[in-house]
N, C-alpha and C positions, 0 to 999 in steps of 0.2 A: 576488485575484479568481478565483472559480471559471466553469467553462461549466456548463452544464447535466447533470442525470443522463444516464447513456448506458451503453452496452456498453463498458465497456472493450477497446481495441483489442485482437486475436489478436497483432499482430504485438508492440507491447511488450510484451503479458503473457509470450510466449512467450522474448522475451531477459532477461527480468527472470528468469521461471524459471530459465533456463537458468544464469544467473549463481547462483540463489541456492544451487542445486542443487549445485553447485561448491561454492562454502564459502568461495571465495578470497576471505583479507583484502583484499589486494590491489584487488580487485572492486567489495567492498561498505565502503561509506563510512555511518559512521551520524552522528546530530548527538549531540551528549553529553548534550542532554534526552529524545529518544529514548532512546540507550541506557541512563538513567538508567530512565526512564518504563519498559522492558523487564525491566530486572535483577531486580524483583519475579515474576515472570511463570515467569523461567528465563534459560539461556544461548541465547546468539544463534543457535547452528544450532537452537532452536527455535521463535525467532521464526522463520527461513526456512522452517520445515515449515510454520509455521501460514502464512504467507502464500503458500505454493508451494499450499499445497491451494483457499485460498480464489481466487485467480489462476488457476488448471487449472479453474472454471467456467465453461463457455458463459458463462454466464448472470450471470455477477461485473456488477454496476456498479459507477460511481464518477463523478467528477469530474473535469475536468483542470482544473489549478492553475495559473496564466497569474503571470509579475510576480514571481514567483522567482528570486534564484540559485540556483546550484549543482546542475543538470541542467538537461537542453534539453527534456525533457518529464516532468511531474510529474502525477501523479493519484492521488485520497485516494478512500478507501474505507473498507467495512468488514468485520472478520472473526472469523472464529468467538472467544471470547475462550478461554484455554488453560485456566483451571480450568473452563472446560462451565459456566459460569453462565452466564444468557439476556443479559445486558448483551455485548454486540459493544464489539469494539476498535477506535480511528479508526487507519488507515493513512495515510500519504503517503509514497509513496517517486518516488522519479524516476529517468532514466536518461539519459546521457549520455557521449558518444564523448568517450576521453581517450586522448590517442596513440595511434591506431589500435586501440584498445578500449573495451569498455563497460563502466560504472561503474554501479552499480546504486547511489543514494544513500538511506537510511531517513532520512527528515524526522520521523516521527510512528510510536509506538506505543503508545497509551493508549486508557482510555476515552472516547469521545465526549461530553465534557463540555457543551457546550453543545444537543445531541441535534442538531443543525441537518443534519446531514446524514443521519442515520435519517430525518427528518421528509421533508426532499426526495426520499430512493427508496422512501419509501412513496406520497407526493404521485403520484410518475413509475409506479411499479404501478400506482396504483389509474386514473390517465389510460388507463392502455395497456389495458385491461380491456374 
């Protein structure tokens, strides 16, 4: 279950960077489809570039993702795709305090296969207008 399009919060984005930006395995937890769905693309510090840039927007939306394991707050987005073709990449990552630190977990890096969530923040643009 998603909530509706919105600003992605400063405050997760800003520990999500922080982590990604780091590099520690440790840190960052991916799911094996994920990093399966990634391995075409490139290696994984550059999936964190592409998601630290698209994250460092004001103006980033997304979704939070409700009804999940494996983080206490998740939210799917979308982002530049790394070979610079017009098709965007679906995100979901989440984040979550694990012994007194934060885990930054990647659920999703692929194409937006169903388009459902391009269709909703263009719906959410063209409202805000």
């Amino acid at each position: 279950m998603t909530g509706p399009v919105q600003l992605i919060p400063e405050a997760w984005k800003n520990e999500v960077i922080r982590i990604l930006r780091r590099g520690d395995r440790a840190s960052i937890e991916w799911t094996v489809q994920a990093q399966s769905d990634w391995q075409q693309f490139g290696l994984p510090y550059e999936a964190y570039e592409q998601l630290v840039v698209c994250l460092q927007d004001p103006n980033a939306l997304g979704r939070q993702v409700f009804g999940m394991s494996g983080a206490a707050e998740i939210w799917e987005f979308l982002f530049p795709h790394p070979l610079k073709i017009p098709t965007p990449l679906y995100g979901k990552i989440g984040l979550r305090n694990d012994n007194k630190s934060l885990v930054v977990k990647i659920f999703s890096t692929h194409i937006d296969r169903k388009g459902e969530l391009e269709k909703a923040i263009q719906k959410f643009l063209k409202n805000r207008k």
